[in-house]
N, C-alpha and C positions, 0 to 999 in steps of 0.2 A: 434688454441690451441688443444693438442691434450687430447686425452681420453682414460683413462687406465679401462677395466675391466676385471673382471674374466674369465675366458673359460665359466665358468654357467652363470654368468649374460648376456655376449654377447650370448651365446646360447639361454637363454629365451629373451631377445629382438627380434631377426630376428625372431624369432618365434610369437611374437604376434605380426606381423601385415608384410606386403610385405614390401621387403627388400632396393627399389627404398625410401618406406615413411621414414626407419630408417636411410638410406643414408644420405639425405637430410636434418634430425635433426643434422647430424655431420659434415657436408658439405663434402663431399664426393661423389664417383660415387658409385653403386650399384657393377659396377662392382670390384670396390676398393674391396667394404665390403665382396664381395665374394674371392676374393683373398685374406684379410685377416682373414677372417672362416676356408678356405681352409687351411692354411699356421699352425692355430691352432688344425684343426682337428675336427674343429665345421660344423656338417651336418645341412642344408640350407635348408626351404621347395624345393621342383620340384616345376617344370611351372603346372600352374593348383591348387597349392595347395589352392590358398585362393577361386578360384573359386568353387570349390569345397566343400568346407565348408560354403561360398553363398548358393549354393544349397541344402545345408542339406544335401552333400552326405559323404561316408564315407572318409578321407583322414588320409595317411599316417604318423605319428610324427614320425622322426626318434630320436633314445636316443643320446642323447652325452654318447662318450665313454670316457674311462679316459684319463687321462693326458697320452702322450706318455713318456718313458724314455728319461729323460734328459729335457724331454718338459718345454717351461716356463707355468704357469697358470694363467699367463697376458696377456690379447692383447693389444697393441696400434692402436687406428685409428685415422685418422685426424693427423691436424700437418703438418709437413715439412715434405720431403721424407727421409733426412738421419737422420741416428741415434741421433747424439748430438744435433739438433734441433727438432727430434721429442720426446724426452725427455719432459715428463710434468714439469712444474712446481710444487716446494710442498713449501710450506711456515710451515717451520719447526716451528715457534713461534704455529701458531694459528690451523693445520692438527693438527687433533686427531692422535696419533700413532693407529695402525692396531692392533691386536693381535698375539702373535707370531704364529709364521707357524707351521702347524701341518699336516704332511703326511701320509693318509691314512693307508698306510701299509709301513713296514720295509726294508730296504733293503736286510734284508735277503728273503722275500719273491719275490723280485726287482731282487735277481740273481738267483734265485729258474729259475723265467718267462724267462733270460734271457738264460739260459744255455738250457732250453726247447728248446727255437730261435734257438741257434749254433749250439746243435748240431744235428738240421735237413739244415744244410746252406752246402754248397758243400765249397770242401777246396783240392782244386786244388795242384798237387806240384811239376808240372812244365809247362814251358812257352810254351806250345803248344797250348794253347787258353787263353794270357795273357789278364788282364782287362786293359781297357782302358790307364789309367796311366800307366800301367807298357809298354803299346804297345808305348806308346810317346817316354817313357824314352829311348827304343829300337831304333824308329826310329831316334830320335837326335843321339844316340850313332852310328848307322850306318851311317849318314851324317856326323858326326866327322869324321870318319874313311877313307870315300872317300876322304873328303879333304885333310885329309895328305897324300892318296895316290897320289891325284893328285898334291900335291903342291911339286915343287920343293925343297923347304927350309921349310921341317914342320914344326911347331912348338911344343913343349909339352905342352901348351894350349888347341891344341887342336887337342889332341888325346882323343879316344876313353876311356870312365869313369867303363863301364860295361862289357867288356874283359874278366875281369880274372876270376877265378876260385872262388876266394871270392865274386868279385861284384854278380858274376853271381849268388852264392847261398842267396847274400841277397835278390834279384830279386823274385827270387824264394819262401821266406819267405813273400815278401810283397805283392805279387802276389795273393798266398793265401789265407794273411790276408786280403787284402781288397776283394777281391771276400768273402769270407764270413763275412766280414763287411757290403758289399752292398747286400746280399740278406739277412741281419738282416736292411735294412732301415737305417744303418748308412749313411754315405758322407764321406771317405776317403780323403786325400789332401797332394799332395806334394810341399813345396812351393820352392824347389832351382833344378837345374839339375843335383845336383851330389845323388838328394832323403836320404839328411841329417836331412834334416827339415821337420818331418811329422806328423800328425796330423788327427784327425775322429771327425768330428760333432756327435756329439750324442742330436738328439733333438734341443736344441738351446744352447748348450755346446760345445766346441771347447775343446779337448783332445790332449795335444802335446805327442810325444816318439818320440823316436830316435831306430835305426840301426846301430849297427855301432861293429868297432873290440873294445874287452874289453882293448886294448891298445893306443887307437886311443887318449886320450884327449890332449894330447901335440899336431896332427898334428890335433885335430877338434878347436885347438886354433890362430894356423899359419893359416887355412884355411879362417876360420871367418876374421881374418885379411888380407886375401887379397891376402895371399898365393897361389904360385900353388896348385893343388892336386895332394896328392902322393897316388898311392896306396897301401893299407894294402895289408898283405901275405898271401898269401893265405892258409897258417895253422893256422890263430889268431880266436880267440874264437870271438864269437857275443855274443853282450851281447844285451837287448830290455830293455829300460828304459821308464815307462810312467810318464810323469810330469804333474802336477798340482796347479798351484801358490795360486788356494786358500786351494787346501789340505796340509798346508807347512809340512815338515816334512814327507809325505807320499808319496814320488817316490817310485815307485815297478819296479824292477827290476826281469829279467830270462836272464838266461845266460848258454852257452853251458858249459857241466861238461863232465869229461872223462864216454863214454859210453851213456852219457845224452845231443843232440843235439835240440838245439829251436825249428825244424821242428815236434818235437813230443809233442808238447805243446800249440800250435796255438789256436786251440779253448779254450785253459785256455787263454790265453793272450786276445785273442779278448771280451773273459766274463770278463777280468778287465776291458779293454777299454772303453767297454757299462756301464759297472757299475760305474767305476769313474766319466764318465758322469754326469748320473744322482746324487753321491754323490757331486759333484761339484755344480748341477742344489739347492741343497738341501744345502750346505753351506754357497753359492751365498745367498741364501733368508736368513738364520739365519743371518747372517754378517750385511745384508742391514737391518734387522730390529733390529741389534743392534747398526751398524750406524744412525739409525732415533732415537735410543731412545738418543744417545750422540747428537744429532746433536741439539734436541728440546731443550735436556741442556744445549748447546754454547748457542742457540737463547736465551733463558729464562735469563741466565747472563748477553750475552748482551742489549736483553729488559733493565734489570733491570739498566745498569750502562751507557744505553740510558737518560732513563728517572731520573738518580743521576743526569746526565751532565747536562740533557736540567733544570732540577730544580735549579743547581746551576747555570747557564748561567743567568736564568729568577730571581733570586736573584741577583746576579751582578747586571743584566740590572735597576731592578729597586733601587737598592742603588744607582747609579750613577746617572739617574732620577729625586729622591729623592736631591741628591746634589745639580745638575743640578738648582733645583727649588729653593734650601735653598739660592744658589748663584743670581739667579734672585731678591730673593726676599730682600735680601740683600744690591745687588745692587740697588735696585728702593729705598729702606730704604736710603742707603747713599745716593742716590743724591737725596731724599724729605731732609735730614738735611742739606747736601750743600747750596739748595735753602734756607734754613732758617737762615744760619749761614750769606746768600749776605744780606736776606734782614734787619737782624739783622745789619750787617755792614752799609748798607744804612743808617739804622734810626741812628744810631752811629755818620756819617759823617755829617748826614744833623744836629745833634745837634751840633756838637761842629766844625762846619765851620766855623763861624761867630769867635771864639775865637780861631782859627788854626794860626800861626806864616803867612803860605800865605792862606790864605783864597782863595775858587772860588767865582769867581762871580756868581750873582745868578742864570744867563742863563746858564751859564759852569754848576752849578750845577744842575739844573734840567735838563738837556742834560747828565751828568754823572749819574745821578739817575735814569732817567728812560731806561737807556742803561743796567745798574746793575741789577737792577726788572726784565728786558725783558730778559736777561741771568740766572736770578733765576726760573722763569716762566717757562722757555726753559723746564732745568732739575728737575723740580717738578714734579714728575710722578702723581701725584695728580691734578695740572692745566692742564699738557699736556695729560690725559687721559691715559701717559702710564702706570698705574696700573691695567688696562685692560688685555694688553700682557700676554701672555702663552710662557712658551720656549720652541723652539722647540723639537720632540720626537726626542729621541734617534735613531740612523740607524741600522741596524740589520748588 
């Protein structure tokens, strides 16, 4: 099961006591719990710490620093390794809702720190010492390019994507940008080979934009579908779009204007990047705690039209019960009057035998008499003890 706490909470845990003892209460390895301190930013005594304070000497606390941007201010430990199973359970009926989230300080303060970041980050603008992703992108596109030379029958498949004059200046925009993404501690990511679909971790926020010509959505529609790629002219504007599905409504957009080209705007765009981040890291949490507050309101109705059901169910059950019993008793009623209607018959016969048109004889009749008795007896639930009987309960 896993364990959700604060950056603070788990930071004064591993702090009051060695990190092997708190492991252990979570079933986990030490080494886990340092890997997930680590991952949040939470500083871990040193080797030596607790001995140290054994001896009454002096040792070091280190402070927790703040949330990084974009940072979550939850850790998860314990649990399954991947995400949808290491998800705690919450049991919306009976969890107290949390209080809403409340963040230290503003965003505006949030790009104040951030623009301080950018603009001491290097911002490269051209591929003479491109970052790693851009050196991929480079290298595929040169292994395109061999293969059509060597291939007899080339294909347009697979020819070279970053040739032209255009690819090559968006190259050179992304290049940039992530080199001073990455010495702001972002994670840049490209996820296709043509570098359509791109995106920057910020903290534990995943940040998509695009690159692309301001004309391009008809052939960024063919392409998605499975299209070859064609490539843009290399006079079309770039436009830079950043999305954000939980900020709806607020894609920002820059884009080359006559006299005014994207290359001179880079460190504004990368302080959106970083900032939308973290205003995502912050919309994320409002959203989920107004999903919890909807969510305890589905449970609480359903609670309630739970327990309507299971009350009307448990009325059903026992009217029928109730029948059930009226029918029993009913029953054992009519056959005690049956029995008494035979023996009533009996004493009937044996009076007016003797004066009957064919009369029995005497043996016929006490042979028919006590045959009649012993069939009234049978169903006398009074003789035969069955007024004892219970019916049976009902089945679920």
């Amino acid at each position: 099961m896993p364990n959700v706490f604060t950056r603070l909470q788990l930071y004064d845990l591993v702090w009051s006591e060695p990190m092997r003892n708190v492991a252990a209460k979570y079933n986990i390895s030490d080494r886990g719990l340092a890997k997930a301190c680590a991952a949040a930013h939470i500083p871990v005594p040193e080797r030596g710490y607790w001995n140290k304070l054994q001896a009454n000497k002096k040792a070091l606390k280190r402070p927790l620093p703040p949330r990084g941007i974009g940072q979550s201010d939850n850790v998860i430990i314990g649990g399954a390794r991947w995400g949808y199973y290491n998800s705690p359970k919450i049991d919306h009926l009976n969890d107290p809702i949390p209080p809403p989230p409340v963040f230290q300080i503003g965003l505006d303060i949030v790009r104040f720190q951030v623009v301080a970041t950018v603009n001491k980050a290097p911002l490269p603008k051209s591929l003479a010492s491109p970052h790693h992703l851009i050196a991929k992108l480079l290298a595929a596109d040169e292994a395109r390019l061999q293969k059509k030379i060597a291939s007899a029958w080339p294909s347009p498949w697979d020819g070279p994507i970053f040739d032209t004059d255009f690819e090559r200046r968006r190259l050179k925009i992304l290049n940039g940008l992530f080199t001073c993404l990455q010495y702001c501690g972002m994670k840049p990511s490209i996820q296709d080979h043509q570098a359509r679909n791109l995106s920057v971790t910020v903290g534990d926020q995943r940040v998509s934009f695009s690159l692309d010509s301001t004309q391009a959505e008809k052939q960024l529609e063919r392409e998605n579908a499975g299209w070859r790629f064609v490539a843009r002219g290399n006079k079309d504007k770039l436009r830079l779009t950043i999305t954000n599905w939980r900020l709806q409504g607020a894609a920002q957009s820059s884009q080359d204007k006559d006299g005014d080209r994207l290359e001179d705007h880079l460190r504004a765009i990368a302080i959106e990047l970083i900032v939308a981040g973290e205003a995502s890291y912050r919309q994320g949490r409002i959203d989920h705690h107004a999903w919890l507050i909807e969510r305890k309101a589905d449970a609480e109705k359903e609670d309630i039209q739970q327990k309507r059901e299971t009350e009307r169910k448990r009325r059903e059950r026992e009217e029928r019960l109730a029948k059930k019993r009226i029918d029993h008793l009913l029953n054992q009623a009519g056959a005690f009057h049956q029995a008494a209607q035979i023996r009533a018959y009996v004493a009937i016969v044996g009076s007016i035998n003797k004066s009957a048109p064919q009369p029995m004889l005497a043996e016929e009749l006490v042979s028919w008499t006590e045959l009649a008795l012993a069939q009234a007896d049978r169903i006398d639930p009074v003789i035969s003890g069955a007024f004892r009987n219970r019916p049976s309960e009902l089945e679920e």
